[in-house]
C-alpha positions as CSV (number, residue, x, y, z in Angstrom):
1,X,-10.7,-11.4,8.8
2,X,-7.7,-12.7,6.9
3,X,-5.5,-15.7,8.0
4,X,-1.8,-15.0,9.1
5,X,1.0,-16.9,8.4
6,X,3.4,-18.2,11.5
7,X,6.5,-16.1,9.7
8,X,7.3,-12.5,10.4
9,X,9.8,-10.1,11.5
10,X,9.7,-6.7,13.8
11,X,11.7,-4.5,15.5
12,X,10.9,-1.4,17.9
13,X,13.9,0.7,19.2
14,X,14.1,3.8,21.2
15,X,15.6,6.1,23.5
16,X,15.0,6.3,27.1
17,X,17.4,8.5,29.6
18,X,21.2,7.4,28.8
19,X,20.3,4.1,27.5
20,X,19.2,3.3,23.7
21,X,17.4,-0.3,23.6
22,X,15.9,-2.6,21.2
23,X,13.2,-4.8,20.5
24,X,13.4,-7.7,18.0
25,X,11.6,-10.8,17.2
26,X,11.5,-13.5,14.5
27,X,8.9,-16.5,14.1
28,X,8.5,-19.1,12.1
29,X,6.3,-22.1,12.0
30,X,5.3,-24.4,14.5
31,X,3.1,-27.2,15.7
32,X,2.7,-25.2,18.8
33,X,3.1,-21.7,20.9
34,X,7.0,-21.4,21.7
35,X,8.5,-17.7,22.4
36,X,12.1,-17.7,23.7
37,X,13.2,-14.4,25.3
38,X,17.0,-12.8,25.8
39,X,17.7,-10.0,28.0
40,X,20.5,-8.2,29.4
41,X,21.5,-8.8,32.7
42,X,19.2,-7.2,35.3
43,X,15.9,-6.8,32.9
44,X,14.9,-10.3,32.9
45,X,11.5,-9.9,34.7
46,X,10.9,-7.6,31.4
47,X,11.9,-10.2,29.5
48,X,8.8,-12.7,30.8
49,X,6.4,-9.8,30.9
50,X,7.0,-8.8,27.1
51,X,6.8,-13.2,26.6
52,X,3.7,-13.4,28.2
53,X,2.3,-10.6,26.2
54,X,3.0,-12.3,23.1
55,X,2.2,-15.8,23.7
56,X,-1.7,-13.8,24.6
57,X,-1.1,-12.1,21.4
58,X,-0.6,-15.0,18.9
59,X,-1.6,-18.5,18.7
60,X,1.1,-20.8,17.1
61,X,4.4,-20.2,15.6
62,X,8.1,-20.5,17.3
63,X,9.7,-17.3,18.0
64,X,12.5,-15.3,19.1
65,X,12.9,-12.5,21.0
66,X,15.8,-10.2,21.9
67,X,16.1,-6.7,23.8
68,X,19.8,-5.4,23.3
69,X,20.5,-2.7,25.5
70,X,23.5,-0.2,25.3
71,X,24.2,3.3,27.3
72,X,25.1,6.6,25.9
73,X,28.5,7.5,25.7
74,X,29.6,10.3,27.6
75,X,32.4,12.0,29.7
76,X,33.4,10.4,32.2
77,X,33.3,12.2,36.2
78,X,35.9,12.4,38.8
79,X,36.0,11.9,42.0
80,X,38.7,13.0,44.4
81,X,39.2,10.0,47.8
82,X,39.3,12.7,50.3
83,X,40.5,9.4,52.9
84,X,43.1,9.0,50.7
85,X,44.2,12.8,50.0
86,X,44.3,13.1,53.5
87,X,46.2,10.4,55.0
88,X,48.6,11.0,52.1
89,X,49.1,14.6,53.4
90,X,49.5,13.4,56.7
91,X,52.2,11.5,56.0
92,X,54.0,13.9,53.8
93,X,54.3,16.5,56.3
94,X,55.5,14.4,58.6
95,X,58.4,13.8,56.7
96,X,61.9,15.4,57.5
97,X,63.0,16.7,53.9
98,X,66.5,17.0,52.6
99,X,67.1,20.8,52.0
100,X,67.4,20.0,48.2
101,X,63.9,18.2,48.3
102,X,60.7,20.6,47.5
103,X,57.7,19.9,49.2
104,X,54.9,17.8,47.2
105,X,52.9,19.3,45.2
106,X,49.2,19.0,44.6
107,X,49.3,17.7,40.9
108,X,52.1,15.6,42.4
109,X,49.8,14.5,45.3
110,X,46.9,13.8,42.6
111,X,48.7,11.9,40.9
112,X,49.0,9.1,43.2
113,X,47.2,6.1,42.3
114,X,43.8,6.0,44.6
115,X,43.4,9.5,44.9
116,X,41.8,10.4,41.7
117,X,38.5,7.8,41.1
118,X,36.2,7.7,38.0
119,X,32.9,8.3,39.5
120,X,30.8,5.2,37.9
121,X,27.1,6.5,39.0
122,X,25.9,3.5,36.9
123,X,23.0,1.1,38.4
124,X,20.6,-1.6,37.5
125,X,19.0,-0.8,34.3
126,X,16.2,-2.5,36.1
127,X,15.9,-0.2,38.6
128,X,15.7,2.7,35.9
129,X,11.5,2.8,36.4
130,X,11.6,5.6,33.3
131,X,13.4,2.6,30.9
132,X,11.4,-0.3,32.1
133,X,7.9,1.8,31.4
134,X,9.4,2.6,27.8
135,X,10.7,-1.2,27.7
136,X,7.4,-2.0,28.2
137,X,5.0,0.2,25.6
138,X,7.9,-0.9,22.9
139,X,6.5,-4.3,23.4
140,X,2.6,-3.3,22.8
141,X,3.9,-1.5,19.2
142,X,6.3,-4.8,18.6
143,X,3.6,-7.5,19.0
144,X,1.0,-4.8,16.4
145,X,4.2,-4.6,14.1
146,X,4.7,-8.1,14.1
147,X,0.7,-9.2,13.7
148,X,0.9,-6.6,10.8
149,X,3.8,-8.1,9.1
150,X,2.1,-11.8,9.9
151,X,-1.3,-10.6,8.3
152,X,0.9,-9.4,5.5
153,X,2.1,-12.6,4.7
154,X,-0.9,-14.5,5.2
155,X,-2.4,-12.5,2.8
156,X,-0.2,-13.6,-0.3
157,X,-0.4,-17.3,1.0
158,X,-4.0,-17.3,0.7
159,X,-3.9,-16.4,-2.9
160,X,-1.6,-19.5,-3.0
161,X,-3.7,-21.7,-1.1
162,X,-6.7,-20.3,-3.1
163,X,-5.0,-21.4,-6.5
164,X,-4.3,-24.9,-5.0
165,X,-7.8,-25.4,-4.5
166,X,-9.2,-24.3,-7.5
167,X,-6.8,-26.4,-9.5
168,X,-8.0,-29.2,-6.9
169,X,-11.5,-28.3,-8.8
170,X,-10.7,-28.6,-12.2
171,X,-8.6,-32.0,-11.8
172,X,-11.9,-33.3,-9.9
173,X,-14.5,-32.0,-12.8
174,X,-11.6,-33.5,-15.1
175,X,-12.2,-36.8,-13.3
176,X,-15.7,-36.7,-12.8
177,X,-16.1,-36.3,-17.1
178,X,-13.4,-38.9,-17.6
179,X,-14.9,-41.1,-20.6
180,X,-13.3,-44.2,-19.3
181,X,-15.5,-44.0,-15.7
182,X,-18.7,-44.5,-18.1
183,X,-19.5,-48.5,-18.0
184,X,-19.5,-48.4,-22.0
185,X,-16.4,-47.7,-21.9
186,X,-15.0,-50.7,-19.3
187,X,-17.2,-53.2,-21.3
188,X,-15.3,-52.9,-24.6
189,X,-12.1,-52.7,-22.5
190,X,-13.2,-55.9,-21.1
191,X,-14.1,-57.6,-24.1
192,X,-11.0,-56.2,-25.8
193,X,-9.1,-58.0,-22.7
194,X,-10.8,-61.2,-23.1
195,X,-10.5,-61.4,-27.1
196,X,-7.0,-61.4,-26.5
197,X,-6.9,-64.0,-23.8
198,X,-9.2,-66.5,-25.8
199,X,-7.7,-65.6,-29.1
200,X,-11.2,-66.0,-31.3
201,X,-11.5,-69.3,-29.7
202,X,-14.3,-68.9,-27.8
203,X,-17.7,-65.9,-27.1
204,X,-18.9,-65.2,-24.0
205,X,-22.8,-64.5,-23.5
206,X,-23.5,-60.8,-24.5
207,X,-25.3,-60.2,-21.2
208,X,-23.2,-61.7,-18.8
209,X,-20.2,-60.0,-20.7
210,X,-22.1,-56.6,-19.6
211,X,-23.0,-57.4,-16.1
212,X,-19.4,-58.2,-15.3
213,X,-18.8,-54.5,-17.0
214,X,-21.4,-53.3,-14.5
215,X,-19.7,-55.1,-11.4
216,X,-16.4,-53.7,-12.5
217,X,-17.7,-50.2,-12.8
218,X,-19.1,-50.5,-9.3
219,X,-16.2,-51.5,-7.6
220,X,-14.6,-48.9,-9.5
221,X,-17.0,-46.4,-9.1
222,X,-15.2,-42.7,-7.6
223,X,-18.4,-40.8,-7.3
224,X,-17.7,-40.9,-3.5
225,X,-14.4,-39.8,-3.4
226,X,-15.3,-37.0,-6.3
227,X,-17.6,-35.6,-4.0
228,X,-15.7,-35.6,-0.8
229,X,-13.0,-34.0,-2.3
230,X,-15.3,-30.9,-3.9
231,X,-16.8,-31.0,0.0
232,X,-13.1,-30.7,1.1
233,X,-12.6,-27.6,-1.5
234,X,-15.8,-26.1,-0.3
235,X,-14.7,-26.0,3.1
236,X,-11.0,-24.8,3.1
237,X,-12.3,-21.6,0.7
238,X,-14.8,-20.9,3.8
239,X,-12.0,-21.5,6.2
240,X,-9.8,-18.5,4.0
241,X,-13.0,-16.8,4.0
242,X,-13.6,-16.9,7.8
243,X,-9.8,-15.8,8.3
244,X,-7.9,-15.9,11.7
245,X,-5.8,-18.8,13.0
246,X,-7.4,-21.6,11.1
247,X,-4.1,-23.0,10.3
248,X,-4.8,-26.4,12.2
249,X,-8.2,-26.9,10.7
250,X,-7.1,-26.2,7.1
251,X,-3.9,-29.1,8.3
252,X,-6.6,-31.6,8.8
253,X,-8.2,-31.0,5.3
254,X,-5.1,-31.4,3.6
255,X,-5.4,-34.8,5.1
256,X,-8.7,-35.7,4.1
257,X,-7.6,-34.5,0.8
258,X,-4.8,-36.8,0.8
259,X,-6.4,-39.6,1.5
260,X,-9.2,-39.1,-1.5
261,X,-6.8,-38.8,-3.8
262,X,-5.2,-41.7,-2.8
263,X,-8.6,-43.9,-3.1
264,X,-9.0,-42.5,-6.4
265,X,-5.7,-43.7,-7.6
266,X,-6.5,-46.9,-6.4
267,X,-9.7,-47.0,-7.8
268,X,-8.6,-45.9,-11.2
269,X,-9.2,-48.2,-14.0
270,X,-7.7,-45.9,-16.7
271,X,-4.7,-44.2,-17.6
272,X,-6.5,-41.2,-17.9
273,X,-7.8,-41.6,-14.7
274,X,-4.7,-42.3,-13.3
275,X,-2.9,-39.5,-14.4
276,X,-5.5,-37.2,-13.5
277,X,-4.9,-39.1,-9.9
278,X,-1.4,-38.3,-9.5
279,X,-2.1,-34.7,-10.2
280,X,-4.3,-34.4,-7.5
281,X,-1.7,-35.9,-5.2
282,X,0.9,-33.5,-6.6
283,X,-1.2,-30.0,-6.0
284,X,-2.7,-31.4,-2.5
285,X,1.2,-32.3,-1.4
286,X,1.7,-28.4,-2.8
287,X,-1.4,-27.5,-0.9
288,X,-0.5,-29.2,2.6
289,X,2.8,-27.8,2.2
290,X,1.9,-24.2,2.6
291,X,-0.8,-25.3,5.2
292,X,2.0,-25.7,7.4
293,X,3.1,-21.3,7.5
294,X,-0.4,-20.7,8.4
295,X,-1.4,-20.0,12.2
């Protein structure tokens, strides 16, 4: 199983009776499982039913959802007020004309206002059982559309993830071979250091000189925190291995990683070793970073 990333995009649309309607929904990262809905007036109780398949469906991210709804166009039917055609009759023939006064006519009578109604057979789209059960299956191939599109993603951020750790392996073998880690190495720095300071004035004993080397190396010693941090590799590559939402378990390596690093630098007693510190920082910071798009 691969991981998925929080962030993805889908949109299912169709046409049911006289209305054409649309699914869309956008997530992005998050700590948590958020999923905020808008519907048109009257289909709100779709609305929670397609949110609660969703928040079954995925396991962090924040998302939006939207259903926009619009009716066919089409002519428009009349209706003729019978009440109204016939009261106005009534009181036209009870009228008295003038001899130079025709009668009303009917386009005359028809064209009264209130006689002649559109006919608005419109009702609540959800009452409309055909485009609620449509509403409905266009959320099942939304939430597929939208896992596809978040496996899609998660796919290329593994490679990214993947190359952060193996650089993470190289800086640590880098460290691990470092010349200036070897207690040789911190003697003659130390009897460099204390040349200086007694200026050919003075010479320490020989073995004392070394087991204050040894002492150094000891407190300076990063074997630990070498092998921690190839632990820490070793276990986020299974985590991409193992797939699915991991994202919260591969947030508290980046952690752990962090904090190695950070004990190394402290612990460095080299410029090489230093620099090869900050590097690590760098690429886990890089590393943590895209932690944060995966579910």
């Amino acid at each position: 199983m691969a991981i998925a990333s929080m962030t993805g995009f889908a949109r299912e649309a169709g046409i049911t009776g006289s209305y054409q309607w649309a699914w869309e929904i956008k997530t992005v990262n998050g700590r948590g499982l958020e999923i905020r809905v808008r519907t048109p007036s009257g289909l709100d109780a779709v609305g929670e039913d397609a949110r609660g398949q969703i928040m079954k469906a995925l396991t962090r991210g924040q998302g939006q959802l939207n259903l926009s709804l619009a009716r066919a166009s089409s002519a428009p039917k009349l209706r003729v007020n019978q009440d109204v055609l016939q009261s106005l009759l009534e009181a036209v023939g009870g009228l008295s004309l003038p001899a130079n006064v025709q009668p009303a006519s009917l386009d005359g009578l028809l064209s009264v206002r209130g006689v002649v109604e559109l006919d608005d057979d419109a009702v609540d789209p959800g009452q409309d059982e055909a485009l609620v059960q449509a509403l409905k299956a266009g959320v099942g191939s939304l939430i597929e559309a939208l896992k596809t599109a978040r496996r899609t993603e998660g796919q290329a951020l593994g490679g990214v993830l993947g190359q952060h750790l193996d650089l993470v392996a190289r800086l640590v073998d880098e460290a691990d071979a470092a010349p200036a880690r070897r207690p040789e190495a911190i003697r003659l720095r130390l009897e460099a250091q204390i040349d200086q300071i007694l200026e050919g004035k003075s010479t320490l004993d020989p073995a004392r000189l070394h087991q204050e080397a040894v002492l150094i190396a000891a407190r300076a010693d990063i074997r630990e925190e070498l092998d921690r941090l190839r632990a820490h590799v070793d276990a986020a590559r299974g985590l991409l291995q193992e797939g699915g939402p991991v994202g919260r378990r591969l947030d508290f390596l980046a952690q752990e990683f962090g904090r190695e690093a950070n004990t190394l630098c402290a612990k460095a007693n080299d410029v090489s070793l230093s620099r090869i510190g900050l590097d690590l920082k760098a690429v886990i910071e890089q590393f943590r970073e895209q932690v944060q798009n995966v579910e």
